[in-house]
Backbone as JSON, one array per atom type, in Angstrom:
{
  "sequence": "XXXXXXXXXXXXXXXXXXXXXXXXXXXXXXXXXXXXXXXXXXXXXXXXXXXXXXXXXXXXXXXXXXXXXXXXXXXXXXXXXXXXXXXXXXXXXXXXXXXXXXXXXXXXXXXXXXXXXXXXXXXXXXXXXXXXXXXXXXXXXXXXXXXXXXXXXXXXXXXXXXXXXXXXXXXXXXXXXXXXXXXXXXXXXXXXXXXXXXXXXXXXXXXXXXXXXXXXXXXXXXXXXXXXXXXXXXXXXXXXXXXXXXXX",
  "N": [[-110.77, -234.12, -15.8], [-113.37, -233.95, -18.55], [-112.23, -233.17, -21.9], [-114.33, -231.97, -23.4], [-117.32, -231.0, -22.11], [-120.34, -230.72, -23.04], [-122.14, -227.59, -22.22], [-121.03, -227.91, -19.24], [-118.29, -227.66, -16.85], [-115.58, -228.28, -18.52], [-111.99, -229.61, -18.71], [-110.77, -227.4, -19.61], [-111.89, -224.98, -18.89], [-111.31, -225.61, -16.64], [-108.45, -225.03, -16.57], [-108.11, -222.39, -16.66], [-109.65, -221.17, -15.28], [-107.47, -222.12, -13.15], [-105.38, -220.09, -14.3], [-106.78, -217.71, -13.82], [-106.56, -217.37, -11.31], [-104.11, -218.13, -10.35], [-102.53, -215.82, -11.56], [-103.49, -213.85, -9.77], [-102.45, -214.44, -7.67], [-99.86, -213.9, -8.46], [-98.41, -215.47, -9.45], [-96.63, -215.61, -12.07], [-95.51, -216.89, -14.0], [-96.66, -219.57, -14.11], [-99.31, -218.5, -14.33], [-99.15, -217.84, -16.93], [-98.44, -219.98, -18.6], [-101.04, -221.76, -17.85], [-103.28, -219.99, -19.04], [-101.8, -220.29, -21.93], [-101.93, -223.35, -22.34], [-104.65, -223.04, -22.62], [-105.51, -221.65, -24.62], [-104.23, -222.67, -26.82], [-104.69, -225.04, -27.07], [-107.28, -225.76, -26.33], [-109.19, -225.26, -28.28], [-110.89, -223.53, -29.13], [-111.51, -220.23, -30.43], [-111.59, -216.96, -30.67], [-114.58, -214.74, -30.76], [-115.05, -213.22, -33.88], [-116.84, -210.99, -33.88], [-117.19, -208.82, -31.73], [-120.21, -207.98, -30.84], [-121.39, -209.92, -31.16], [-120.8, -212.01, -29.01], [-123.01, -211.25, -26.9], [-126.88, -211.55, -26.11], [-127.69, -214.25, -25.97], [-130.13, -215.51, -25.8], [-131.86, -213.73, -27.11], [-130.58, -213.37, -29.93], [-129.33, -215.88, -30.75], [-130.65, -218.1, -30.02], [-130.59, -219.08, -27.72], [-128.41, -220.38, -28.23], [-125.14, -220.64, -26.57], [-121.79, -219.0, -27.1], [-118.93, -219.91, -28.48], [-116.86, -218.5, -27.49], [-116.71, -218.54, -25.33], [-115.43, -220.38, -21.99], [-116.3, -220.98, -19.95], [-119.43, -220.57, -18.71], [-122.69, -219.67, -16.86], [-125.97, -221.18, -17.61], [-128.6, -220.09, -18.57], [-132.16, -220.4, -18.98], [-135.43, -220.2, -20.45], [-137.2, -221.6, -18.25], [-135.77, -221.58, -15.9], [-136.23, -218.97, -15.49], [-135.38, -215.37, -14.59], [-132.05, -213.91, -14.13], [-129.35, -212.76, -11.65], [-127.56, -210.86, -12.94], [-128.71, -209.8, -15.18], [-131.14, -208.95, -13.45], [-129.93, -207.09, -12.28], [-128.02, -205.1, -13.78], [-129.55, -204.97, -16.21], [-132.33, -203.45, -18.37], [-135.51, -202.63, -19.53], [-135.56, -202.15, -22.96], [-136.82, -199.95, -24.99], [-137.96, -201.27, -28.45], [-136.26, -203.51, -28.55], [-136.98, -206.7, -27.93], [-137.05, -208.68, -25.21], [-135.3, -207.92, -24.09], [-134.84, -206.82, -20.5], [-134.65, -206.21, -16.56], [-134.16, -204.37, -13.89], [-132.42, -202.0, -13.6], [-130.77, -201.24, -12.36], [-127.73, -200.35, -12.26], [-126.67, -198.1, -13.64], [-124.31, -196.6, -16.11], [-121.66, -194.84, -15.7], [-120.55, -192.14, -17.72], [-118.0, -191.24, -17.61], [-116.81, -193.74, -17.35], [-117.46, -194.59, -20.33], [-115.94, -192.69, -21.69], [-113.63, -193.95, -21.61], [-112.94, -195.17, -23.39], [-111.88, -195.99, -26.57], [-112.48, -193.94, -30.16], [-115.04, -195.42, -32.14], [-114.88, -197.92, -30.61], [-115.6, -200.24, -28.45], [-116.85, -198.51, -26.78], [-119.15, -198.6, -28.18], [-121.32, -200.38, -27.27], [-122.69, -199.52, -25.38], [-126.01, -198.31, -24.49], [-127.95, -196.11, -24.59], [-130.88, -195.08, -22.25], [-133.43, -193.53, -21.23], [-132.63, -191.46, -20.32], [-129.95, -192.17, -18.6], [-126.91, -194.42, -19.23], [-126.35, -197.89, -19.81], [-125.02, -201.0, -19.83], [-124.57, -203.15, -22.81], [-124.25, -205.99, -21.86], [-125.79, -207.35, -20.32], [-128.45, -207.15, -20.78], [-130.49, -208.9, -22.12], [-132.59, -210.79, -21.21], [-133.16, -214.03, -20.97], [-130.5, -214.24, -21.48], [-127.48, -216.47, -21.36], [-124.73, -216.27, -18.4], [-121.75, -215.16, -19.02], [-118.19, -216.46, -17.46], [-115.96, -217.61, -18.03], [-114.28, -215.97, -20.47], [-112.42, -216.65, -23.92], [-111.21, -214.45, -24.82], [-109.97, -213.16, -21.97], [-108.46, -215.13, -21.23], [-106.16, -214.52, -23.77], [-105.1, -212.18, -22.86], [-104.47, -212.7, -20.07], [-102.14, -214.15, -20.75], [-100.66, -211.87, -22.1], [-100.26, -209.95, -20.06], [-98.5, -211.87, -18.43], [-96.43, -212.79, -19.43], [-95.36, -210.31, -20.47], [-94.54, -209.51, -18.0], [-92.55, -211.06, -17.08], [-90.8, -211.12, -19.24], [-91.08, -213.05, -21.71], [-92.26, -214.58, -24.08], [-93.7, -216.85, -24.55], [-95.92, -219.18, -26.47], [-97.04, -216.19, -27.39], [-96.42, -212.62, -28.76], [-95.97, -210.56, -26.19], [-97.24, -208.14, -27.33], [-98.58, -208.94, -29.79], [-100.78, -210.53, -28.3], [-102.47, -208.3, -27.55], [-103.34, -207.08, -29.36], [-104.43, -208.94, -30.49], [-107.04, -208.15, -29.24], [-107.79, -206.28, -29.71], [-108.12, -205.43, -32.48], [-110.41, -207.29, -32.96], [-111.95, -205.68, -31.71], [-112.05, -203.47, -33.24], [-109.93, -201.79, -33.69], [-107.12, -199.51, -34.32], [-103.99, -201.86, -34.19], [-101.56, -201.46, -32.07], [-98.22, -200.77, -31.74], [-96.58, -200.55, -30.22], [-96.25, -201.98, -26.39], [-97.38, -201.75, -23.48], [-97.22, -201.95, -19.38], [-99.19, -200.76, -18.74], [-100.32, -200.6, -21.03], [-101.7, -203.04, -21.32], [-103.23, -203.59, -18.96], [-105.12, -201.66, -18.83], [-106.48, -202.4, -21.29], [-107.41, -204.83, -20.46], [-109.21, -204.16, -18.34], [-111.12, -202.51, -19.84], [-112.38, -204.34, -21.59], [-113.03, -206.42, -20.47], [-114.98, -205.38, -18.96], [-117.69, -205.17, -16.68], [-117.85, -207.27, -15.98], [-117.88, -209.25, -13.95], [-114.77, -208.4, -12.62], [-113.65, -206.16, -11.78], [-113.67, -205.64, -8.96], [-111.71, -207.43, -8.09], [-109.47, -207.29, -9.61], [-108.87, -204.43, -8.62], [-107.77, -205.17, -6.13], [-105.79, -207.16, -6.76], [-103.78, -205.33, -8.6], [-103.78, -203.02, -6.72], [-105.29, -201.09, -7.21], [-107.66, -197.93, -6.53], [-111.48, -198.51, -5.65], [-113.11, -196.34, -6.13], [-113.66, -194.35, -4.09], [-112.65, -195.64, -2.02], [-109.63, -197.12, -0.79], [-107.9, -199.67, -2.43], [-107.15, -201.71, -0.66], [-109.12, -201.39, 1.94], [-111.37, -202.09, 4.05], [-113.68, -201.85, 3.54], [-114.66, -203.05, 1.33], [-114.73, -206.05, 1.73], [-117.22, -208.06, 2.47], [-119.55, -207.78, 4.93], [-119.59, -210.71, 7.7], [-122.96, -212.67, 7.52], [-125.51, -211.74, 9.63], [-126.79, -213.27, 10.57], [-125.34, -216.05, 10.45], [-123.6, -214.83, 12.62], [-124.97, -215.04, 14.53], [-125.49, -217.8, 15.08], [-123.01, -219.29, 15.42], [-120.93, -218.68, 17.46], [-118.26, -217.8, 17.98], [-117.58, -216.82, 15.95], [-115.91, -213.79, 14.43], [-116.55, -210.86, 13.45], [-116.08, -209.23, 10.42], [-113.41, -206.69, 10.19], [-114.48, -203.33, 10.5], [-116.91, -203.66, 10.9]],
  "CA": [[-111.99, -233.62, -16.43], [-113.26, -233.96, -19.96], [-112.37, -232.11, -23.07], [-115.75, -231.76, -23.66], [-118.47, -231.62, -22.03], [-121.1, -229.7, -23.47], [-122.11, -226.51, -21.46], [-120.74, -227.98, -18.03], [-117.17, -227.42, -16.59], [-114.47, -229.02, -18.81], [-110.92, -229.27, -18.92], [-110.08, -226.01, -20.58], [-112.53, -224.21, -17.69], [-109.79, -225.61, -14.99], [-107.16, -224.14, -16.3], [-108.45, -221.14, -17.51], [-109.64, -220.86, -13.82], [-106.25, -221.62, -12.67], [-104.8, -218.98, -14.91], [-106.8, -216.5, -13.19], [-106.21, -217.82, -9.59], [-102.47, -217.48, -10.15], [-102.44, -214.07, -12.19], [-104.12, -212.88, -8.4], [-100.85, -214.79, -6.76], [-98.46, -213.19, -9.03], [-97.38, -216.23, -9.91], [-96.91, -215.11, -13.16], [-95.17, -218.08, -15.08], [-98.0, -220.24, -14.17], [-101.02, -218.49, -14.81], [-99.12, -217.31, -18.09], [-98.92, -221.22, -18.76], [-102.25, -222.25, -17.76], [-103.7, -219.23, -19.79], [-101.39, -220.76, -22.88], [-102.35, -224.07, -22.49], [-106.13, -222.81, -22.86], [-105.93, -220.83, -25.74], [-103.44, -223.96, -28.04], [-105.09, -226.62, -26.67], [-109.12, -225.96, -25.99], [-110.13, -225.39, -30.18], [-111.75, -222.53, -28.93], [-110.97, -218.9, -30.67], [-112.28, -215.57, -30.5], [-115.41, -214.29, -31.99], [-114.28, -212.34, -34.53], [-117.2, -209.77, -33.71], [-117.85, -208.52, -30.45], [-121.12, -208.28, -30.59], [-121.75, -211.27, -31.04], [-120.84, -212.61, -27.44], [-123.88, -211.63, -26.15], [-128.27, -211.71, -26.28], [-127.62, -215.49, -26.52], [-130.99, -216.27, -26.05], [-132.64, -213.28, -27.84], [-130.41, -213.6, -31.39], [-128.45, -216.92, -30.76], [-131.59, -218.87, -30.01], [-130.07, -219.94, -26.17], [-126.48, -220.92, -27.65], [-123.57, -220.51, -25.49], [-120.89, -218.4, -28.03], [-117.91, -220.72, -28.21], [-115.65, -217.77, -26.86], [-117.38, -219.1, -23.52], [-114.99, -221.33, -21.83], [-117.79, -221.54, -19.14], [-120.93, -219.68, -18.49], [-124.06, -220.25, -16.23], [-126.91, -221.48, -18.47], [-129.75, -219.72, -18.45], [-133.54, -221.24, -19.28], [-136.64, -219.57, -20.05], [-137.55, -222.79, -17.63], [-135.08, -221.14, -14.95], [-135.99, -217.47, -15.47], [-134.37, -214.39, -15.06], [-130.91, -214.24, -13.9], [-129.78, -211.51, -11.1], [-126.85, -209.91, -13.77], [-129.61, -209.06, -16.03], [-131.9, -207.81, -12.83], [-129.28, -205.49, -11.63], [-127.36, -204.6, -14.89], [-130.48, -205.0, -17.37], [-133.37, -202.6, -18.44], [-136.12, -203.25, -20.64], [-135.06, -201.23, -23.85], [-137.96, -200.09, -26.67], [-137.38, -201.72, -29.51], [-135.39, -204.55, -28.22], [-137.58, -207.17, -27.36], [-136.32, -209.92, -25.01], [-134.31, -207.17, -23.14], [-135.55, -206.85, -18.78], [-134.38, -205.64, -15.69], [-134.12, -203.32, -12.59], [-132.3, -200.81, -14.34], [-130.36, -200.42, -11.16], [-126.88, -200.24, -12.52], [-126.29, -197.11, -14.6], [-122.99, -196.59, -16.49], [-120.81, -193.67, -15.92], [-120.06, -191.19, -19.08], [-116.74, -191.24, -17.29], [-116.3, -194.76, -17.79], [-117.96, -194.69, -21.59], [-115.37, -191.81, -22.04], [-112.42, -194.17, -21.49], [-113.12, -195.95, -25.06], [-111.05, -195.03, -27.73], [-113.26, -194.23, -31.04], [-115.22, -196.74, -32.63], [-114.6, -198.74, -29.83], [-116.63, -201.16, -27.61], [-118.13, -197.46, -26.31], [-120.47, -198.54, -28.77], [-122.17, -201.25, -26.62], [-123.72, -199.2, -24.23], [-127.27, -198.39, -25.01], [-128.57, -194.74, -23.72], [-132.45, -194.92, -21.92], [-134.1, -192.86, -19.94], [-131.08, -190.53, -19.77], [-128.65, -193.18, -18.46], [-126.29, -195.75, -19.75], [-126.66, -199.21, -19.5], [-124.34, -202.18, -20.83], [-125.32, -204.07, -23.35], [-123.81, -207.18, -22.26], [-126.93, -208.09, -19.56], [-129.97, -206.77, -21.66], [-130.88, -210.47, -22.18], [-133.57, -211.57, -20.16], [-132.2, -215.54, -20.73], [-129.02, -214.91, -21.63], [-125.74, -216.96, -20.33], [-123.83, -215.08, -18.04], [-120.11, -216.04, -19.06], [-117.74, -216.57, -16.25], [-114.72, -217.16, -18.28], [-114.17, -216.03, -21.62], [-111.04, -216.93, -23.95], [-110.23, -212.97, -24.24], [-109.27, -213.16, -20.66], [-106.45, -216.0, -21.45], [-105.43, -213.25, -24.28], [-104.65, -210.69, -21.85], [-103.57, -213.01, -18.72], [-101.2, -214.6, -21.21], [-99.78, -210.82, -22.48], [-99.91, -209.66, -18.83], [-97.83, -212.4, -17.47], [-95.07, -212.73, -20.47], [-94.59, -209.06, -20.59], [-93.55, -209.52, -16.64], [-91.67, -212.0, -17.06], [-90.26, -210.87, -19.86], [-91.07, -214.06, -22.46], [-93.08, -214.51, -25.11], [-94.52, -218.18, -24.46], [-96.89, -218.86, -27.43], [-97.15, -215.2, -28.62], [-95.54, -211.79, -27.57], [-97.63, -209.51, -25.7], [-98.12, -207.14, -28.43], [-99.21, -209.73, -30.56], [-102.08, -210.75, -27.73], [-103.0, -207.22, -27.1], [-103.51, -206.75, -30.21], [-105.63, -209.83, -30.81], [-108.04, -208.07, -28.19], [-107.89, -204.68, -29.85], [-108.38, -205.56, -33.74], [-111.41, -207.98, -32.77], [-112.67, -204.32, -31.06], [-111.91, -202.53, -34.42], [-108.84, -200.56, -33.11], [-105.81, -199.63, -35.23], [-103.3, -202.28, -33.57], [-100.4, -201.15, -31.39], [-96.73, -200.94, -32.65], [-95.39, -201.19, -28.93], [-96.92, -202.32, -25.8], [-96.51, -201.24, -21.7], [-97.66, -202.76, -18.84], [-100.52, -199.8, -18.58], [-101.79, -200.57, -22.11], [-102.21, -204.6, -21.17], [-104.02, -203.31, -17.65], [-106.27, -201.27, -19.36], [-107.19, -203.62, -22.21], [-108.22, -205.71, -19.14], [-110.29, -203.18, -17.71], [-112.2, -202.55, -21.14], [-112.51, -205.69, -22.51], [-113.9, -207.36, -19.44], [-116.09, -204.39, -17.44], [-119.06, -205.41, -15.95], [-118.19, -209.36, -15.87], [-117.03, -209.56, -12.28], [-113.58, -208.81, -12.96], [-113.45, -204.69, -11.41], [-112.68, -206.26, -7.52], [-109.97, -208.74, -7.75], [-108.39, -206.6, -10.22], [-108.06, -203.62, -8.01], [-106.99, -205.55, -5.23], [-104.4, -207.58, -7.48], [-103.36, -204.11, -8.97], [-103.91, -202.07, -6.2], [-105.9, -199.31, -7.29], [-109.04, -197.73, -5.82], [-112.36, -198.7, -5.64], [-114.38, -195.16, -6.3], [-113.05, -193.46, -2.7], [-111.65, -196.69, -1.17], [-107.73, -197.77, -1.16], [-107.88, -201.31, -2.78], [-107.1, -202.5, 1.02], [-109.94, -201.01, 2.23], [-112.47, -203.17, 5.13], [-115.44, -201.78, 3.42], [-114.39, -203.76, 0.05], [-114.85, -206.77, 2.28], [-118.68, -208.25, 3.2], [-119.79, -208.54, 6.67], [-120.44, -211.87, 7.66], [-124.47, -212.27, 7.88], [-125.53, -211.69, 11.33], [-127.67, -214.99, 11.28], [-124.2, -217.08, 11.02], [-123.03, -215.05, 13.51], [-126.12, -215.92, 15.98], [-125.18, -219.53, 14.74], [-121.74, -219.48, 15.67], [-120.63, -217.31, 18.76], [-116.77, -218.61, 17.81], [-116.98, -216.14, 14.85], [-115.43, -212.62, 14.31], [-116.97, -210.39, 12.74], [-115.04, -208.52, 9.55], [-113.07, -205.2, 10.18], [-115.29, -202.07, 9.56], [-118.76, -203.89, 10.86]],
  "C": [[-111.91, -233.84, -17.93], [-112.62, -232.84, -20.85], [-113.02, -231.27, -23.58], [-116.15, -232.1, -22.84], [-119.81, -230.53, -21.8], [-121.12, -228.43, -22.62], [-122.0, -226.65, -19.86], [-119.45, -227.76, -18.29], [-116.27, -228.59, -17.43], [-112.73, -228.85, -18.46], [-110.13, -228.02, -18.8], [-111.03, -225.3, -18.99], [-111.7, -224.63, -16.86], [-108.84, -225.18, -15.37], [-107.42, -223.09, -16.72], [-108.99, -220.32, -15.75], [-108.35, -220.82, -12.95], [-105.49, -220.86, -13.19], [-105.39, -217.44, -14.5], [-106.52, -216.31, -11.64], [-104.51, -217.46, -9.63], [-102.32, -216.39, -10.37], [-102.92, -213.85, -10.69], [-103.04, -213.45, -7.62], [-100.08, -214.31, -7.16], [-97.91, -214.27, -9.26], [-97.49, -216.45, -11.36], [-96.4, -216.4, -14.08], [-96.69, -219.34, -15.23], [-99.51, -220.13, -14.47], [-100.81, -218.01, -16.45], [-99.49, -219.35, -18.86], [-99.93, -221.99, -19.17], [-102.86, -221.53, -19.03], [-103.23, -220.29, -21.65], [-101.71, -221.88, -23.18], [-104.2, -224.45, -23.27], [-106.38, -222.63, -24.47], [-104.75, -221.22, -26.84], [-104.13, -225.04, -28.2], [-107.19, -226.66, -26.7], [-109.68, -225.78, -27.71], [-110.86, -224.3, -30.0], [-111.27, -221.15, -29.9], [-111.8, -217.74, -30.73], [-112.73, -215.56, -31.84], [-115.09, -213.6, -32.68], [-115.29, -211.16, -34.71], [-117.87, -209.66, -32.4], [-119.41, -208.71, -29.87], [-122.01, -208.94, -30.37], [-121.51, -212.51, -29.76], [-122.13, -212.35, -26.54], [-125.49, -211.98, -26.48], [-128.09, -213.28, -27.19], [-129.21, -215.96, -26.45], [-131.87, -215.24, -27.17], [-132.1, -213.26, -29.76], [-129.39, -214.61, -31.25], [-129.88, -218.21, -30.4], [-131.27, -220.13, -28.5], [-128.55, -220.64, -26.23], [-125.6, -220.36, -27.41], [-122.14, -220.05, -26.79], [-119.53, -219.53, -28.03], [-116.74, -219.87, -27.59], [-115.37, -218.15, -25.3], [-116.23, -220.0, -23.1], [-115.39, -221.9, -20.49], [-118.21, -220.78, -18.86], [-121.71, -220.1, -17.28], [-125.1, -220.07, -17.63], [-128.28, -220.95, -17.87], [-130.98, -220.05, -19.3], [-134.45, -220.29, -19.21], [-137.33, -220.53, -18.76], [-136.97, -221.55, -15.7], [-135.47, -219.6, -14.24], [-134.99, -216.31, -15.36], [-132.69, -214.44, -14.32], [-130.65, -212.98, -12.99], [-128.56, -210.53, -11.85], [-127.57, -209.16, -14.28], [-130.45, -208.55, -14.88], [-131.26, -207.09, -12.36], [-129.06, -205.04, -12.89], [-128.58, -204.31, -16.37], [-131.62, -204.42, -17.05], [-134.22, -203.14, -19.55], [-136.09, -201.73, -21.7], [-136.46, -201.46, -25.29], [-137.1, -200.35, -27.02], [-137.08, -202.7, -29.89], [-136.04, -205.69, -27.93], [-137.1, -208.36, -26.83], [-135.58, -209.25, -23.62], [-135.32, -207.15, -21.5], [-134.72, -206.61, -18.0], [-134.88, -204.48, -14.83], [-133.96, -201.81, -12.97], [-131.53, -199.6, -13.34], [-128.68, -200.11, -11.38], [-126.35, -199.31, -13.61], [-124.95, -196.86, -14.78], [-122.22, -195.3, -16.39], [-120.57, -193.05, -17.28], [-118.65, -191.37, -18.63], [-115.95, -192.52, -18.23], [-116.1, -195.29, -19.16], [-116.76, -193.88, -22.19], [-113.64, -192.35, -22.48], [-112.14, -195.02, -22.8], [-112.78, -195.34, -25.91], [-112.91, -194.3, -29.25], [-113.94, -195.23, -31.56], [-114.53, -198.07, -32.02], [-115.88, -199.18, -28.96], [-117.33, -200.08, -27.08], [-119.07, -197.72, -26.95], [-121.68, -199.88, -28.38], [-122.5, -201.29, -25.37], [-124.91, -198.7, -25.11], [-127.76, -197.11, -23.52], [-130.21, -195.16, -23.64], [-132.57, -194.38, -21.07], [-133.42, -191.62, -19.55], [-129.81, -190.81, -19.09], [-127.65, -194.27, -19.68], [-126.09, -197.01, -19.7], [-125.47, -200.22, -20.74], [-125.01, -202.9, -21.45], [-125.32, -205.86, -22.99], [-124.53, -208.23, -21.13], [-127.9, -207.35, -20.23], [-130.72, -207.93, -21.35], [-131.74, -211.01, -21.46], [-133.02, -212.78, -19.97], [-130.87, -215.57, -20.99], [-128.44, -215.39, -21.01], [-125.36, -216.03, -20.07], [-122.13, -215.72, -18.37], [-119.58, -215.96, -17.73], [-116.62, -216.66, -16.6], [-114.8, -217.41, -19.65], [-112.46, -216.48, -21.97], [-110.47, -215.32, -24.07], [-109.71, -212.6, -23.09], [-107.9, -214.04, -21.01], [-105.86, -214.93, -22.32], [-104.76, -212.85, -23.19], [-103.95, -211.25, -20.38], [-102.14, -213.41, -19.56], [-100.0, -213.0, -21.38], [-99.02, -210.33, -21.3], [-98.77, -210.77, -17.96], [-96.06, -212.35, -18.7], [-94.9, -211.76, -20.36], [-93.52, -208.97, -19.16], [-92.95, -210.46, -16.69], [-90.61, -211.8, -18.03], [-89.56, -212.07, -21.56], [-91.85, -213.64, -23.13], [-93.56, -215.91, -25.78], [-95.87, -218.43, -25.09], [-97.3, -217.94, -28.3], [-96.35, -213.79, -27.62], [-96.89, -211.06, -27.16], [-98.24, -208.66, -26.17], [-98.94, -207.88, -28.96], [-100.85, -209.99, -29.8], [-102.98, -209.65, -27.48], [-103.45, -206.63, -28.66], [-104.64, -207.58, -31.32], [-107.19, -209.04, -30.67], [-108.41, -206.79, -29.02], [-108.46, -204.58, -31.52], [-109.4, -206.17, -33.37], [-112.52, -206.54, -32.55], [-112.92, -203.23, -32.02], [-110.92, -201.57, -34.35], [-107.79, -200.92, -34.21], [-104.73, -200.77, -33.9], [-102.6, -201.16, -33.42], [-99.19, -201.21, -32.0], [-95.86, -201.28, -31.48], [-96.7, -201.25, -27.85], [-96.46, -201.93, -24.23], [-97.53, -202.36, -21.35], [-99.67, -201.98, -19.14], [-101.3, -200.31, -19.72], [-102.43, -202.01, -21.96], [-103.58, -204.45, -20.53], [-105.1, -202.82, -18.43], [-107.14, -201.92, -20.26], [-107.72, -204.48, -21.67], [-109.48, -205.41, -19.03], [-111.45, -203.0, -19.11], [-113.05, -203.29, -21.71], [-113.75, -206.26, -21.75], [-114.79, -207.06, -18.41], [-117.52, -205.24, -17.59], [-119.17, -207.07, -16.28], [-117.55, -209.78, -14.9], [-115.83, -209.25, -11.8], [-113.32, -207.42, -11.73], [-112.61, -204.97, -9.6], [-111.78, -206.91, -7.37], [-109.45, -207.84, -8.38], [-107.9, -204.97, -9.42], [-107.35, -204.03, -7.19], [-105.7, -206.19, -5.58], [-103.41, -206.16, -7.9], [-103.27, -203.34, -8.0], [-104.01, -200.66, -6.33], [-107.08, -199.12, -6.51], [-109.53, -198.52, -6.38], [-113.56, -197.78, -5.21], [-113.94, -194.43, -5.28], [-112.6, -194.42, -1.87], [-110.65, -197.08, -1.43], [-108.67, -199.12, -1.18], [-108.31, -201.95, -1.34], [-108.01, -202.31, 1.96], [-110.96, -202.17, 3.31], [-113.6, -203.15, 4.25], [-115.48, -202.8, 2.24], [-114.4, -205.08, 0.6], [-116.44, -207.17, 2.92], [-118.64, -208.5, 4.56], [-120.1, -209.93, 6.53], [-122.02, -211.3, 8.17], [-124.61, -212.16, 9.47], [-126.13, -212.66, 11.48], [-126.38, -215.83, 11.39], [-123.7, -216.42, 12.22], [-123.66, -215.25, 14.98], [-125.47, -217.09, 16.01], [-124.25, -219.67, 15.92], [-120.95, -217.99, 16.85], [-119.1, -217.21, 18.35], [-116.58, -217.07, 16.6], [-116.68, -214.62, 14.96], [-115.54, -211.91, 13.37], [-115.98, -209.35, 11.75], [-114.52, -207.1, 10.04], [-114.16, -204.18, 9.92], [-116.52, -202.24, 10.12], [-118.86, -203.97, 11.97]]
}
């Protein structure tokens, strides 16, 4: 694959994909690798303000943030997108913003943000909480940012016990000063995990990572059937041969 190639899959998007495909094998040298390769080699670097990753089409004028190391492209041509109709509300004030308005944010979850931390890119309406980071009527939805290589890179060197390109404070600390946080002076596994969890909520990440981690999923063990889709019942008209998932 290319180096480039404008807002389709390059290079740097395959291994940045295989750096999260391994991190879910545990094969930790390799997705620390891949991850490292991404974030020396792609020219890419973190925005140096958060906020600025998203409402690409309403204050970026439709461009793709370079933190992106691939997105889906979204078109006023295309319309709305279904992140922004579950996750997005239309917010006075805001104009550009749309949605369902079916995904409200926990106080719990808002609660787990240090000070003057990314808690400040939720957006209270109606008496709920809503993320800011589908508002967007056209925005790109990312799919893989480079703050993920950060954090797969910290997460796999700390288990391993290297420090291949940077140490894991150092990356966790990338993630955390960008956020406005006093850096760290030492680092666990817990504070990597969580810097995960923060960094990257509500961008697909919450399922693989319990199941990689094995934590819940709200009142389900990780391992859970229900955390598993049925197949549709029209394939399984199709196909008599098939077996339907645990649980259904």
């Amino acid at each position: 694959m290319p180096s480039s190639n404008g807002f389709y899959a390059n290079k740097w998007a395959a291994a940045a994909l295989l750096a999260r495909v391994q991190l879910m094998q545990k094969n930790f040298a390799g997705a620390r690798d891949a991850a490292n390769r991404v974030i020396t080699g792609s020219g890419r670097s973190l925005n140096p303000d958060f906020t600025r990753l998203w409402f690409t089409m309403i204050n970026n004028g439709g461009a793709m943030p370079s933190e992106y190391l691939f997105g889906v492209k979204v078109t006023t041509q295309d319309g709305t997108n279904a992140i922004n109709t579950y996750f997005g509300r239309t917010i006075s004030g805001m104009p550009g913003t749309a949605g369902r308005s079916d995904c409200k944010i926990r106080a719990a979850h808002i609660a787990m943000y240090e000070a003057g931390d990314r808690r400040n890119y939720f957006v209270l309406s109606g008496g709920s909480f809503y993320t800011q980071k589908h508002l967007d009527r056209f925005g790109d939805v990312p799919v893989i940012r480079l703050a993920e290589m950060f954090l797969t890179r910290a997460e796999c060197n700390f288990r391993s016990n290297t420090a291949v390109g940077a140490t894991p404070l150092a990356d966790v600390n990338a993630i955390r000063t960008r956020a406005g946080l006093t850096p760290l002076t030492t680092v666990t596994l817990n504070d990597i995990t969580r810097e995960r969890y923060l960094e990257l909520a509500f961008e697909g990440h919450n399922l693989h990572e319990a199941k990689r981690l094995q934590t819940n999923v709200g009142s389900f063990a990780w391992n859970s059937p229900k955390l598993i889709m049925p197949i549709p019942q029209r394939e399984m008209d199709v196909n008599k041969q098939l077996v339907q998932n645990e649980g259904y």
